[in-house]
N, CA and C atoms as a LAMMPS dump frame, in Angstrom:
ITEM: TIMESTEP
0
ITEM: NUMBER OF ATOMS
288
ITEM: BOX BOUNDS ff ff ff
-5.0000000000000000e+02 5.0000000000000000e+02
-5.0000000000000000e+02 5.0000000000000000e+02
-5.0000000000000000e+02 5.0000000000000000e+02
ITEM: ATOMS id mol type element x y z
1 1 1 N 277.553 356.056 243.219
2 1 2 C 277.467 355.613 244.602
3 1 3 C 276.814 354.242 244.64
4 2 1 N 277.532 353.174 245.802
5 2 2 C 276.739 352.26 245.517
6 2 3 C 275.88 352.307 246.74
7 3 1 N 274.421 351.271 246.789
8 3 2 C 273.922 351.225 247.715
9 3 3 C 273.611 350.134 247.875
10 4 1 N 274.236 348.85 247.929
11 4 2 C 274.727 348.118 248.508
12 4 3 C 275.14 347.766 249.694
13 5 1 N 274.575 348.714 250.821
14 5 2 C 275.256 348.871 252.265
15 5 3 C 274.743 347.823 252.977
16 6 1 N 275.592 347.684 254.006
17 6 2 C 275.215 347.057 255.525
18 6 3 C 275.416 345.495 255.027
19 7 1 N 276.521 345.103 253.844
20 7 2 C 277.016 344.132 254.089
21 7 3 C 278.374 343.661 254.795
22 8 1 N 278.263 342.195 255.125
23 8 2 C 279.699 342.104 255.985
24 8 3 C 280.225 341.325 255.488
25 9 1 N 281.996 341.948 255.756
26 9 2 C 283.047 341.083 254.63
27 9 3 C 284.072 340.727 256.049
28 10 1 N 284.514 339.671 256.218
29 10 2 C 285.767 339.142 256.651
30 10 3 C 287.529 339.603 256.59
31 11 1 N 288.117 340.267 256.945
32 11 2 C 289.245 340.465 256.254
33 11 3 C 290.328 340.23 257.176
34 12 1 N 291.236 340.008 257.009
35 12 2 C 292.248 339.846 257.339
36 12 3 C 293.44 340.753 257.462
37 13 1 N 293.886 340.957 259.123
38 13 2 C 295.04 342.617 258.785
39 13 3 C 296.249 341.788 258.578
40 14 1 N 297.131 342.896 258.595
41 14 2 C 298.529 342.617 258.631
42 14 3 C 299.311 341.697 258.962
43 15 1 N 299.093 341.348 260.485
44 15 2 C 299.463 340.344 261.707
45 15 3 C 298.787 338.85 261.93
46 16 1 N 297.421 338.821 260.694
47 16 2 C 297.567 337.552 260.555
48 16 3 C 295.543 337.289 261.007
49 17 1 N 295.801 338.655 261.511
50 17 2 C 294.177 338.776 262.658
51 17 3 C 292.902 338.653 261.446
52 18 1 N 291.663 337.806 261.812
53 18 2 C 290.906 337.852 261.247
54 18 3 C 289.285 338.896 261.896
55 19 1 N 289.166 339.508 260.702
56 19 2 C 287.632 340.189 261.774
57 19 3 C 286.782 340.839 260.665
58 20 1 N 285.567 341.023 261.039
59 20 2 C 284.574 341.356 260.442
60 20 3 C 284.129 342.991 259.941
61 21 1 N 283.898 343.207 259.202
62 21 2 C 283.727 344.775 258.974
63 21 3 C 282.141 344.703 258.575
64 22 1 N 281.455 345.799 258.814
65 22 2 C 280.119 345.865 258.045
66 22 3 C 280.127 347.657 257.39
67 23 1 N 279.908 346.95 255.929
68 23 2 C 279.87 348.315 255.071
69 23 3 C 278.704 349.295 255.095
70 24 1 N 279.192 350.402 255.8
71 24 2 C 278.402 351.373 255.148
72 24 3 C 278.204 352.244 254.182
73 25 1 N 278.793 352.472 253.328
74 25 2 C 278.982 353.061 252.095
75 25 3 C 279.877 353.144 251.125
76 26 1 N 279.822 353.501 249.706
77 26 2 C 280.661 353.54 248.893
78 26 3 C 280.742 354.521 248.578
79 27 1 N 281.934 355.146 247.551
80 27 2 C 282.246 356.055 247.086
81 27 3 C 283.483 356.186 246.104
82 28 1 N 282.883 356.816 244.936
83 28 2 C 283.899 356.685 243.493
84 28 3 C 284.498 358.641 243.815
85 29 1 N 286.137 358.044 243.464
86 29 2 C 286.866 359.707 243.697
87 29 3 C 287.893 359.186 242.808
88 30 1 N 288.334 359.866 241.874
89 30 2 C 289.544 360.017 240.558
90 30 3 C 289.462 358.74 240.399
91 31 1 N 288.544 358.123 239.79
92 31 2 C 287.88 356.729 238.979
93 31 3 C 288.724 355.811 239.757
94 32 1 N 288.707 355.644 241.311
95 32 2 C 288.887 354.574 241.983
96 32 3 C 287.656 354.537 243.057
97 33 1 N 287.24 353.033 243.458
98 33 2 C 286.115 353.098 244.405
99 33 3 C 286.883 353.312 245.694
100 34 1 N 286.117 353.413 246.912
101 34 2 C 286.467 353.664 248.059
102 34 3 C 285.383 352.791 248.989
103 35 1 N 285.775 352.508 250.326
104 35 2 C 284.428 351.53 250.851
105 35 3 C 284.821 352.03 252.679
106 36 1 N 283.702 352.628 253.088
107 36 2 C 283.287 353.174 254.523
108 36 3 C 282.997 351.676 255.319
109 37 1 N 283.809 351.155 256.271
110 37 2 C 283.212 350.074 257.343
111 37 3 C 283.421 350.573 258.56
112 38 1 N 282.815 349.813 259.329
113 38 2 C 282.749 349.77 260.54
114 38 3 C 282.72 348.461 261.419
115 39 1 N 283.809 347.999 262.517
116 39 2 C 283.946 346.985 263.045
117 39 3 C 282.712 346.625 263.721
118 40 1 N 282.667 345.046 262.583
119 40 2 C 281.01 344.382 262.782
120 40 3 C 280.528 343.787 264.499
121 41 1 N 282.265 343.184 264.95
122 41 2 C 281.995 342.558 266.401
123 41 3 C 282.597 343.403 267.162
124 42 1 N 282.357 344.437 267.192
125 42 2 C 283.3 345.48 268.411
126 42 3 C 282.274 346.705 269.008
127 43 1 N 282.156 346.746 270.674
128 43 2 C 281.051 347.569 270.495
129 43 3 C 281.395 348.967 270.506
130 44 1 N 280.288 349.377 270.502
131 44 2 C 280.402 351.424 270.108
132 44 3 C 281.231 351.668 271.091
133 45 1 N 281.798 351.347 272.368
134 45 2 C 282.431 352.155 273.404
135 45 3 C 283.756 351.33 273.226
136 46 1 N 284.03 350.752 272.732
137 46 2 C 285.859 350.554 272.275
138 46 3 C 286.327 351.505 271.927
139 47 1 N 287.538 351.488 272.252
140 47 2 C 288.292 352.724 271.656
141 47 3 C 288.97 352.236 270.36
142 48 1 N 288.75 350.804 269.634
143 48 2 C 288.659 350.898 268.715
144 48 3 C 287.778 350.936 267.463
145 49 1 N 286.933 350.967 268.162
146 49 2 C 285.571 351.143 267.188
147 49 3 C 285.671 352.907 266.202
148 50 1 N 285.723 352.539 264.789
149 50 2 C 285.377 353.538 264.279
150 50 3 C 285.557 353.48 262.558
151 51 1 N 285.686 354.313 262.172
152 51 2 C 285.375 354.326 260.728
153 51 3 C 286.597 353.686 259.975
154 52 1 N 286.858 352.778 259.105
155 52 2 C 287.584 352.13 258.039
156 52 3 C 287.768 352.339 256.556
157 53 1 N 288.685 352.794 255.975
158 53 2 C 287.968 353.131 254.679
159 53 3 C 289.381 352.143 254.115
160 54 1 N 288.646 351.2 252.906
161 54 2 C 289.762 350.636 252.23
162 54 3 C 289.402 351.113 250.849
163 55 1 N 290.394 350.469 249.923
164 55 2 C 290.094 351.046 248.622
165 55 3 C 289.619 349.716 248.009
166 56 1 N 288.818 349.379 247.078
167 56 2 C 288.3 348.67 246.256
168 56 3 C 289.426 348.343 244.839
169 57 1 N 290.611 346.976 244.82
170 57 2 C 291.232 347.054 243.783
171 57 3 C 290.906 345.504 243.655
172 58 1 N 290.85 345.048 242.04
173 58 2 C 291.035 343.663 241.28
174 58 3 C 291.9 343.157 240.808
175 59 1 N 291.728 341.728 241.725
176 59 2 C 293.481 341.502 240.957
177 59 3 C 292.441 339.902 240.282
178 60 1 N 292.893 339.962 238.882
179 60 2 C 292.724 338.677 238.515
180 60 3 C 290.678 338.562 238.21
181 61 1 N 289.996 339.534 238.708
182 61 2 C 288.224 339.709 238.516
183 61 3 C 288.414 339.677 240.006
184 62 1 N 289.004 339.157 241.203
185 62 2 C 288.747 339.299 242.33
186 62 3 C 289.046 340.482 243.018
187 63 1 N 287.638 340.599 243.795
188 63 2 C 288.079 342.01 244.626
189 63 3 C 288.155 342 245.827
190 64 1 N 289.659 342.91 245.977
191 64 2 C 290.201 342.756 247.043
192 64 3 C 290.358 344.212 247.904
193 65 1 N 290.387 344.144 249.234
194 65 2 C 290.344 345.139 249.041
195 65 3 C 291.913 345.772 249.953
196 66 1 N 292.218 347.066 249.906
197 66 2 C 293.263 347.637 250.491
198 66 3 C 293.65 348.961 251.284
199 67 1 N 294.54 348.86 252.044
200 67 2 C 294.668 350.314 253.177
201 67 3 C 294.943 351.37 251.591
202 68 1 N 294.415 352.383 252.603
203 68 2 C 294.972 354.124 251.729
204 68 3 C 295.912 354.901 252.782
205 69 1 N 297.149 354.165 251.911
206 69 2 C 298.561 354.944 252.781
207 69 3 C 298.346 356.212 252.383
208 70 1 N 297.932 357.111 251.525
209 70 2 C 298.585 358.309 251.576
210 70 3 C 297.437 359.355 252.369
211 71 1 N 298.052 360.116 253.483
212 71 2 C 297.404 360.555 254.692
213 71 3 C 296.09 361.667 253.787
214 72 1 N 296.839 362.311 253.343
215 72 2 C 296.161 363.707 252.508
216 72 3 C 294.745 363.1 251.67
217 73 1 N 295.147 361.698 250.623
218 73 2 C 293.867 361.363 250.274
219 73 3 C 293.127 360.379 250.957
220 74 1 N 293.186 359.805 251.941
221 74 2 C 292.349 359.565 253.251
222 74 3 C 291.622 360.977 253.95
223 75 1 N 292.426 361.797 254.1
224 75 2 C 291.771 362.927 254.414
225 75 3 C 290.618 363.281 253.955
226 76 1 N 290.482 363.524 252.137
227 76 2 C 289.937 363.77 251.461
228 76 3 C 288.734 362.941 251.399
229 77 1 N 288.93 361.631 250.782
230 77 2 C 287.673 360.511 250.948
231 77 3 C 287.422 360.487 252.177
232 78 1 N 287.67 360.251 253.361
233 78 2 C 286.899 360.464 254.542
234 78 3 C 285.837 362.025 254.84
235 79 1 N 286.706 362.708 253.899
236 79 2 C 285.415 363.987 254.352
237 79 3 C 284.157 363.828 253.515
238 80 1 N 284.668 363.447 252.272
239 80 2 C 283.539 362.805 251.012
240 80 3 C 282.51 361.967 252.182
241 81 1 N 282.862 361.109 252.435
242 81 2 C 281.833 360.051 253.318
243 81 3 C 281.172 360.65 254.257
244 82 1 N 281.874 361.806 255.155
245 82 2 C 280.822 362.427 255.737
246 82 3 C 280.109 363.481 255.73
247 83 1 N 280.568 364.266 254.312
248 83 2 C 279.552 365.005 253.591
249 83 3 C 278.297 363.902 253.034
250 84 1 N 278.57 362.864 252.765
251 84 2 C 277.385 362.262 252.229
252 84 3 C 276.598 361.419 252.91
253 85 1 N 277.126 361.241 254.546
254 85 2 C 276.463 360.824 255.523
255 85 3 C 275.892 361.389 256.3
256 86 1 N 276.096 362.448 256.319
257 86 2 C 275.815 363.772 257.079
258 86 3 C 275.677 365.022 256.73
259 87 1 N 276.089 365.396 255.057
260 87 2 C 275.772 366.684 254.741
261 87 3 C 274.196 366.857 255.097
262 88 1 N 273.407 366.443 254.803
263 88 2 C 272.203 367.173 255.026
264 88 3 C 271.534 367.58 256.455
265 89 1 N 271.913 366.851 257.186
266 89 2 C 272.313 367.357 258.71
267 89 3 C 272.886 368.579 258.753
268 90 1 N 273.97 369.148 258.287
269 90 2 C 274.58 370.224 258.344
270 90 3 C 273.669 371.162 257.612
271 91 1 N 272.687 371.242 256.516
272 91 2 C 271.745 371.86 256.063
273 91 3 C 270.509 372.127 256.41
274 92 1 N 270.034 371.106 257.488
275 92 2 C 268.909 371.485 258.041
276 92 3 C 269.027 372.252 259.598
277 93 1 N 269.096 373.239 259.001
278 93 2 C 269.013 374.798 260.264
279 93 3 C 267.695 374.92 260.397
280 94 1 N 267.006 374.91 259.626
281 94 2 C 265.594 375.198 259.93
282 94 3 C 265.269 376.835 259.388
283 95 1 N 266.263 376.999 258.202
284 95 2 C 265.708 378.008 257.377
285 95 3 C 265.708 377.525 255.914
286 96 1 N 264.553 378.172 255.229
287 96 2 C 264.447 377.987 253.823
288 96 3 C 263.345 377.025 253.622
């Protein structure tokens, strides 16, 4: 895991649009990284405000990063991120 968080990267979508993400976490799943953001200039009550996950790939030593087309392992790494953002929340019941 890295902890490296709460930096902000610039990226660029599809259509040409430029905007800011700020990272909150990382995460390694079948020896590829994964990276949790959240839109840096957008506020909490947008309806687009919410969680981002790209994948961490190098082309050339540069890292770049990219969407995760396939729905099922987005599924998967997104639950990873919030077991590890929030599992212990789910554990503190207040027994034991």
């Amino acid at each position: 895991m890295d902890e490296d968080n709460g930096s902000i990267i610039s990226i660029e979508d599809e259509d040409g649009n430029e905007f800011s993400l700020e990272q909150v976490s990382t995460i390694e799943y079948k020896d590829e990284e994964y990276n949790l953001f959240l839109p840096a200039e957008t506020d909490v009550d947008d309806p687009d405000y919410g969680y981002i996950i790209l994948r961490s790939d190098y082309d050339e030593g540069e890292l770049m990063y990219s969407s995760v087309d396939d729905e099922d392992l987005l599924v998967t790494v997104y639950d990873l991120f919030m077991e590890q953002l929030f599992g212990d929340e789910d554990n503190d019941d207040g027994e034991g």
